[in-house]
Phi, psi and omega in degrees: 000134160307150181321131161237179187225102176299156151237151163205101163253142167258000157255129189304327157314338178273299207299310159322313191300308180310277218329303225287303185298335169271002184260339186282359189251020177092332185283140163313118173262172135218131185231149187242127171296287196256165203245319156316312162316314160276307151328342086023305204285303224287176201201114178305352180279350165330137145265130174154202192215153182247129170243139188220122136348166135249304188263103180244142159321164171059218189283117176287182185294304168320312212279337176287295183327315187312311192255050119248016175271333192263345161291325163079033163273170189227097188230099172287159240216118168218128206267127167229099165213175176285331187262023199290149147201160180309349169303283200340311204274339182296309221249344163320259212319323167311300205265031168118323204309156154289319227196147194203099166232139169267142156315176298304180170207183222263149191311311187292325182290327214268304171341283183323306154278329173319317159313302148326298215254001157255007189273306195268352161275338168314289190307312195289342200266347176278317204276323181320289190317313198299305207305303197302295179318299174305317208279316181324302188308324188245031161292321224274005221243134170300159167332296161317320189277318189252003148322303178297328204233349125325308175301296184298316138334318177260055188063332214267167220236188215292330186269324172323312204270322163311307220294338194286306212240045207330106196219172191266182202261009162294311198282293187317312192282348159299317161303322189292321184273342180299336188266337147304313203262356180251353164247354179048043158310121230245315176195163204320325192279014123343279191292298180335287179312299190311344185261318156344292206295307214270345173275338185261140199316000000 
């Protein structure tokens, strides 16, 4: 599915207005009265950004962003409301939101984040990917192999590595190349990179 831009407003003048302006700029909308309603719909494989209200009947906006931090969807947040003040926004920006604007504001700001905030779920959903990739990669690896290739992650150079795990620094460099070819690494700062990516949370 393409990117979309949720609106969740309960008022319909705002959802028209937004829709009308993220649809003359090109983007996919969908807009929701109540925030239980976007929940219903919504499908984590979704791509795209939410612009939200805070105060709505039923589940208010702060109470939605919680649930979708405990659903773990990874949908950014752009905060729109009438009712901002720095409590609000401190506890936005705490459960996630990217953006925090009081009604109103102007079409080009909103337009800009919105641009933002789908900029930066590409990226996060790509370094996800590199993460997914790496761990695969160094699934594939004997016991021995990612000793070796852990040591070198940490610095340590071809004779460091022998004398630790005792092998001669032929046999390490026999490990360096097997671990080229099974990660299909081009060169050392590679091997490196891939254990980084597969170490981060």
């Amino acid at each position: 599915m393409e990117a979309t831009v949720s609106i969740v407003d309960d008022d319909i003048s705002v959802r028209d207005s937004l829709s009308l302006l993220l649809g003359l700029k090109g983007f996919r909308t969908l807009c929701f009265a109540r925030a239980e309603d976007f929940l219903e719909t919504y499908r984590p494989e979704w791509s795209g950004c939410l612009i939200l209200d805070i105060r709505m009947a039923g589940m208010d906006g702060l109470a939605l962003q919680q649930e979708l931090r405990s659903r773990r969807m990874d949908l950014p947040v752009i905060i729109l409301t009438a009712h901002g003040n720095l409590e609000t926004a401190r506890k936005a920006f705490k459960a996630g939101a990217v953006d925090f604007f009081e009604k109103p504001v102007d079409g080009d700001v909103i337009i800009e984040a919105v641009r933002e905030a789908l900029a930066r779920q590409a990226s996060s959903r790509r370094h996800e990917s590199g993460q997914e990739r790496a761990r695969a990669l160094l699934e594939q690896l004997s016991e021995r192999e990612r000793q070796v290739l852990d040591m070198l992650a940490d610095g340590k150079h071809t004779r460091e590595i022998g004398a630790e795990l005792g092998i001669s620094p032929r046999t390490v460099e026999v490990y360096k190349n097997r671990l080229m070819d099974k990660t299909d690494a081009r060169k050392l700062p590679d091997l490196v990179r891939l254990v980084l990516e597969a170490r981060e949370k």
